[in-house]
C-alpha positions as CSV (number, residue, x, y, z in Angstrom):
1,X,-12.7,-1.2,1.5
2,X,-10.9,-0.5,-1.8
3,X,-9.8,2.8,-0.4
4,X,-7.7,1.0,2.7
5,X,-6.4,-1.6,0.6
6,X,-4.9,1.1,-2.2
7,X,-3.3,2.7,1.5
8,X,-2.3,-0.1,3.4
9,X,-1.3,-2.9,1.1
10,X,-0.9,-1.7,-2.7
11,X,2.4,-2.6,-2.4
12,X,2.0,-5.9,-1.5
13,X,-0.2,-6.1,-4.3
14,X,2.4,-4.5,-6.3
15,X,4.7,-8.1,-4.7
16,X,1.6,-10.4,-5.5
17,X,0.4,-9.5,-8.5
18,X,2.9,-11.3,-10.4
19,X,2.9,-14.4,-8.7
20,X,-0.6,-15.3,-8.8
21,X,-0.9,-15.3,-12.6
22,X,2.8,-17.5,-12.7
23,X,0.6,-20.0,-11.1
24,X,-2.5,-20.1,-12.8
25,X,-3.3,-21.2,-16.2
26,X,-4.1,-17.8,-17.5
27,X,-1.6,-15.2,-18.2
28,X,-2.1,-11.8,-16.5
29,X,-3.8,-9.3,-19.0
30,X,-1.6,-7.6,-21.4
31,X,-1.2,-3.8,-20.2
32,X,-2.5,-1.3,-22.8
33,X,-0.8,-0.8,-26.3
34,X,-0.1,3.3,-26.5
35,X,-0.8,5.1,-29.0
36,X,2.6,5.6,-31.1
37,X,2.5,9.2,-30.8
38,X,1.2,9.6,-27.2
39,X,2.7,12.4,-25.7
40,X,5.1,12.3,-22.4
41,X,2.8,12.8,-19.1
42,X,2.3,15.8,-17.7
43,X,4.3,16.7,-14.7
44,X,2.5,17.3,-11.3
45,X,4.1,19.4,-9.1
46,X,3.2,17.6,-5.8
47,X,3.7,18.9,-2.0
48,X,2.8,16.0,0.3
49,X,2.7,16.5,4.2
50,X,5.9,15.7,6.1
51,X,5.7,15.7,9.5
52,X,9.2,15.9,12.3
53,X,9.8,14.4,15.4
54,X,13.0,15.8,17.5
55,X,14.5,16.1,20.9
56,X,17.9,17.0,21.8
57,X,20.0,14.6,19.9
58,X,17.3,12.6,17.6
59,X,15.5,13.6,14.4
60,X,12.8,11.1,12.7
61,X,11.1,12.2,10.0
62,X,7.2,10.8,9.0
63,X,6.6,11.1,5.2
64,X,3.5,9.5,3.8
65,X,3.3,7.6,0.2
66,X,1.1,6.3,-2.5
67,X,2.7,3.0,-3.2
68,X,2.1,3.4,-7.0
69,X,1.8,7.0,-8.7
70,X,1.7,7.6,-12.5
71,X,5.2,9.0,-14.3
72,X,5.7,12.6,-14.2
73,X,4.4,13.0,-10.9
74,X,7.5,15.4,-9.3
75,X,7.5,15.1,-5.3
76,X,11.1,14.8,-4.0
77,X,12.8,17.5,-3.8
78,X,12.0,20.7,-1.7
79,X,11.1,20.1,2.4
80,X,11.2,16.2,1.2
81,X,15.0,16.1,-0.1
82,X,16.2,18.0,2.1
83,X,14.9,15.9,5.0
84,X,16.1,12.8,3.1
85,X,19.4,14.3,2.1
86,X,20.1,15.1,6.3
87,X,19.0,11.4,7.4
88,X,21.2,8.9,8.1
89,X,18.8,5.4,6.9
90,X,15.9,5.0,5.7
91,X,12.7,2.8,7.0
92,X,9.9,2.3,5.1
93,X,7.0,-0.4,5.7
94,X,8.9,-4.0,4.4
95,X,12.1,-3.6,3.6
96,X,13.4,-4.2,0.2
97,X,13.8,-7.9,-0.9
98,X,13.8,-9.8,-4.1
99,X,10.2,-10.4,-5.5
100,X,11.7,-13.5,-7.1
101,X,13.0,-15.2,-3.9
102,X,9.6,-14.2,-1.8
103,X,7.6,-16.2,-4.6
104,X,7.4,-20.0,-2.7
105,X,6.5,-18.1,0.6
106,X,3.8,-16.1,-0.8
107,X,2.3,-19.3,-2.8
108,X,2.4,-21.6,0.2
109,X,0.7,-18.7,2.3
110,X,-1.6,-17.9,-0.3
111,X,-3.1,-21.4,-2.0
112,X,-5.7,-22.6,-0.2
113,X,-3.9,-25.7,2.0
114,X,-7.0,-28.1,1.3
115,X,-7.4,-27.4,-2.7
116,X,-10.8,-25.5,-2.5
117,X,-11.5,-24.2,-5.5
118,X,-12.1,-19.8,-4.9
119,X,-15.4,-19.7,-6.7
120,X,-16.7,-23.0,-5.2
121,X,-16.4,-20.9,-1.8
122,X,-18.5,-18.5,-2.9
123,X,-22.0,-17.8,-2.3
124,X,-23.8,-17.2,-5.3
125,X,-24.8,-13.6,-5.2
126,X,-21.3,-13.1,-4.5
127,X,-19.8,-15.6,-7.2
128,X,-22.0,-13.9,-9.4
129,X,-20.5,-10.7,-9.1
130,X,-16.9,-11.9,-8.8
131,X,-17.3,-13.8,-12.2
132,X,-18.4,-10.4,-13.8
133,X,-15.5,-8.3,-12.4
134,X,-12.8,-11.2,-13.6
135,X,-14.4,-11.1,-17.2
136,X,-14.3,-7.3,-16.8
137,X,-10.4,-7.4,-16.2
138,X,-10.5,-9.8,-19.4
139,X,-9.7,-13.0,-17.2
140,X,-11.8,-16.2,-16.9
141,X,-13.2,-16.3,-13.6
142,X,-11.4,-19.8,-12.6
143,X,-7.9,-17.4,-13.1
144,X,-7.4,-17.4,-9.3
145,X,-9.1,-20.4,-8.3
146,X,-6.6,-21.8,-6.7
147,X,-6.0,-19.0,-4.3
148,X,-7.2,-17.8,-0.9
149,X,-10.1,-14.9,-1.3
150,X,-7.8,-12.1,0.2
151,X,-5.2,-13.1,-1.5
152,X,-7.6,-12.5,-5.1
153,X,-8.6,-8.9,-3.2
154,X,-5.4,-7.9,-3.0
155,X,-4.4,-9.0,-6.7
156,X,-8.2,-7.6,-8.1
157,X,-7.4,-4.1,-6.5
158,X,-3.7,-3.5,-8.5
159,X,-5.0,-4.7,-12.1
160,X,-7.1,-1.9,-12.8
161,X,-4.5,0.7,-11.7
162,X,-1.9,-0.9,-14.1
163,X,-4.2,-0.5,-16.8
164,X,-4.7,3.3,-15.7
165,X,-1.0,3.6,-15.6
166,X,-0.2,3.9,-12.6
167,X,3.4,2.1,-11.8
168,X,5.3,0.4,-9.2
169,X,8.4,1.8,-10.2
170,X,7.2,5.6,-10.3
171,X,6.2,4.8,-6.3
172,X,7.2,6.5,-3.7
173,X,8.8,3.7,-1.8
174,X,11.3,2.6,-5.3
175,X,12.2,6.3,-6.0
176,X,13.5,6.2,-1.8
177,X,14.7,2.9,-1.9
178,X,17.1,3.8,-5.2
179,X,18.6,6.8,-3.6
180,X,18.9,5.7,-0.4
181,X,21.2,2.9,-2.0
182,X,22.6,5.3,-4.1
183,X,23.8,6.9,-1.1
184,X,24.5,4.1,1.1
185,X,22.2,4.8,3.6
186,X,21.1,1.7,5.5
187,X,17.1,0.7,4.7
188,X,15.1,-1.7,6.8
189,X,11.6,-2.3,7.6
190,X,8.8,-1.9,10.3
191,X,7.5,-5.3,8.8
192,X,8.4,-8.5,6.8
193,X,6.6,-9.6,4.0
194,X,5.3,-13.0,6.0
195,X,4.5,-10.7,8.7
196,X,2.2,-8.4,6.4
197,X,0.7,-11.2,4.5
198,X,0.0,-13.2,7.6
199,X,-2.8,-10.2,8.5
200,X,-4.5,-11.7,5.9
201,X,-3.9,-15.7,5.8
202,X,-5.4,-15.4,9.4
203,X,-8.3,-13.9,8.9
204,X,-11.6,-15.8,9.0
205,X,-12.3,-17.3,5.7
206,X,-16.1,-15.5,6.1
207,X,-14.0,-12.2,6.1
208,X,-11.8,-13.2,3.7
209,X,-15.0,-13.3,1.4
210,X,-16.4,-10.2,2.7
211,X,-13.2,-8.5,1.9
212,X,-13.3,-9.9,-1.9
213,X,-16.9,-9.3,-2.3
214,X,-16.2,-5.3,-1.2
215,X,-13.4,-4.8,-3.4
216,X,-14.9,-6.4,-6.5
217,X,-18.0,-4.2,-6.3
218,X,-15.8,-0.8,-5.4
219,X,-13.8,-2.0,-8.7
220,X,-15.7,0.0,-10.8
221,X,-14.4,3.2,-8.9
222,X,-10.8,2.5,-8.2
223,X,-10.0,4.9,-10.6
224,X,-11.8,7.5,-9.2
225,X,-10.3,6.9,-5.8
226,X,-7.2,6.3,-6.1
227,X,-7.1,9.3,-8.2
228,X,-8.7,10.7,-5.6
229,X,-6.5,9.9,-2.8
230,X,-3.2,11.1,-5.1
231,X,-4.5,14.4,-5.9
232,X,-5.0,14.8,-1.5
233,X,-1.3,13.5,-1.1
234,X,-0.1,16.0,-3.7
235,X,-1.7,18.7,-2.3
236,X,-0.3,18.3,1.6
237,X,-3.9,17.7,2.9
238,X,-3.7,14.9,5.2
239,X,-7.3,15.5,6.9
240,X,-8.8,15.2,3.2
241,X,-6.9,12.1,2.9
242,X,-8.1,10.8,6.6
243,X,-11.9,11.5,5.4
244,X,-11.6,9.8,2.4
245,X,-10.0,7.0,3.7
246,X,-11.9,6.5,6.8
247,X,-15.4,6.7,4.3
248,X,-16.8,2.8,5.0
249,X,-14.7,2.1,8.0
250,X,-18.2,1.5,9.9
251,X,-19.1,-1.6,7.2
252,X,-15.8,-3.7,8.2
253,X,-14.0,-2.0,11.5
254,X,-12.3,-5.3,11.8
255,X,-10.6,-4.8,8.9
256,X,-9.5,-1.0,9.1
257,X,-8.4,-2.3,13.0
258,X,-5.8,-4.7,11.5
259,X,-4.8,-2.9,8.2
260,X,-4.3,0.6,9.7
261,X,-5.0,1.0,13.7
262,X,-3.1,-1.9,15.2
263,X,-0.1,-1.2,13.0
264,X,0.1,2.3,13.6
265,X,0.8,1.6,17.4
266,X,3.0,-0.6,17.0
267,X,5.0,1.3,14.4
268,X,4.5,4.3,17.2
269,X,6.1,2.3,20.2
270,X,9.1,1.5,17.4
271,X,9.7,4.7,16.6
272,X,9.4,5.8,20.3
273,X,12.3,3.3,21.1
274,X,14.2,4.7,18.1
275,X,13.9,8.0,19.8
276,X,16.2,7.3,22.6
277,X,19.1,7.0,20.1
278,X,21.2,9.4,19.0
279,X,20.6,10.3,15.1
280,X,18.7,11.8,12.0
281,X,16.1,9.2,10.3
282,X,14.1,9.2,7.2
283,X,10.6,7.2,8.2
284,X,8.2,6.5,4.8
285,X,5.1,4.6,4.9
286,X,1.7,4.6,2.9
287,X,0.0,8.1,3.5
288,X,-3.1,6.9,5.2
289,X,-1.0,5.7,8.3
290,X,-0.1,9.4,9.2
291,X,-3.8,10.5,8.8
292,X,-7.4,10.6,10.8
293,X,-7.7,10.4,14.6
294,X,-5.7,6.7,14.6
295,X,-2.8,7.5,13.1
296,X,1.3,6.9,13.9
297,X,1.5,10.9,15.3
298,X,-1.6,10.3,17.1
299,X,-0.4,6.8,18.8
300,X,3.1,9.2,19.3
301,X,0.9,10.8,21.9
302,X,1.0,8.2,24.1
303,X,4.9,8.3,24.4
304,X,4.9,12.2,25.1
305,X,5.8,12.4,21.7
306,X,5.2,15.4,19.0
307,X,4.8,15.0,15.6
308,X,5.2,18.7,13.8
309,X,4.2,19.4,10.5
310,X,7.3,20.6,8.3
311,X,6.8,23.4,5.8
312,X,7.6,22.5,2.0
């Protein structure tokens, strides 16, 4: 579970984080103090997988993220600039909008409408283990009471990356969306952000707590995974990637259905309309949509489409 929700929605956790702790009585946890001589990050040297789909008059290219990476991890330039540098926009899973403006939508969406309290939903075994994970993170276990139980999934699943250092701002998605306005090139979105967090708010509250209960005992591990999944981007190897994603998807299909496989074809039957348009464009969304046996060049298929891998 924890492994989807780092691919599909960290950045929506990157757009949530901050407002569930604005409305809750507890301040989110102070990041880490460095030590005052720590030195710079290393820099990584990454080649992720870029894939091309062309006919006569149209280009699209398909790169795949990581919504959050730590500094000092060096990935555009090479097969990746170039592609961006030829394309005329840029589209990338929501387009960009202003965190502060998107607060009251996501708070309506995400408080619970009849003022159930999150841990009085709970069952016990699961309560129990929720309460251990907040006090883990350093938070009172009433922090997101308030709030729907994906809605504390999605939030539970960012923390301990921020504390590992990985950032927003070194993401893929901000480094694209900065040179792309840098260079004027138009950006929009396959989704919006109601659209994304409605896959959520819809779900049955039973799933909802499934969802939470999965991603507070795979805590432990983020780390590891996401770690994990960064070192498969960076190395171009999109069937790692696939495995290591697809590792659980038997314990909640639902889920992996509405996070991964009923967005891909949709996002397929977009980009097979853009195709019958003149023009070069730049197409970036989290890696784990453009790997395993439902992905976007998969779906592609079904429009007599051919995604080809593009050498770095």
């Amino acid at each position: 579970m924890t492994k989807r929700l780092l691919n599909a929605t960290a950045m929506l956790g990157v757009l949530l984080a901050g407002p569930a702790f604005a409305q809750s009585d507890t301040p989110a946890p102070a990041p880490p103090v460095a030590a005052p001589a720590a030195p710079a990050p290393a820099t990584i040297d990454a080649h992720p997988a870029l894939w091309v789909v062309k006919d006569s008059d149209t280009t699209i290219y398909l790169f795949g993220t990581v919504h959050v990476l730590k500094p000092g991890v060096r990935w555009f330039d090479d097969g990746v600039k170039a592609a961006f540098d030829k394309s005329d926009r840029l589209v990338l899973e929501l387009p960009d909008s202003d965190p502060a403006a998107n607060q009251p939508m996501i708070i309506k969406l995400a408080t619970d409408p009849n003022g159930r309290k999150l841990t009085d939903k709970l069952p016990a075994a699961v309560r129990e283990r929720y309460v251990k994970a907040m006090a883990g993170l350093g938070l009172p276990a009433t922090a997101l009471d308030a709030f729907e139980p994906w809605f504390a999934s999605v939030n539970l699943s960012l923390i301990p990356l921020l504390k590992l250092g990985y950032d927003p701002n070194s993401g893929a998605e901000k480094t694209l969306s900065t040179a792309a306005k840098a260079e004027h090139k138009p950006i929009s979105g396959f989704e919006s952000l109601d659209q994304q967090l409605g896959y959520f708010d819809t779900l049955p509250e039973a799933l909802q707590i499934k969802f939470l209960d999965q991603t507070v005992q795979e805590l432990p591990k983020a780390g590891e995974t996401i770690d994990k999944m960064v070192d498969q981007w960076a190395r171009g190897d999109p069937e790692a990637l696939g495995a290591t994603l697809n590792e659980g998807l038997v314990e909640q299909p639902e889920i992996g259905r509405i996070l991964l496989t009923d967005r891909n074809r949709r996002w397929a039957e977009v980009i097979a309309d853009m195709m019958k348009r003149p023009g070069t464009i730049f197409i970036a969304v989290g890696a784990g949509h453009l790997a395993g046996k439902n992905s976007v060049q998969a779906m592609l298929g079904k429009y007599r489409l051919k995604a080809v891998r593009v050498a770095d």
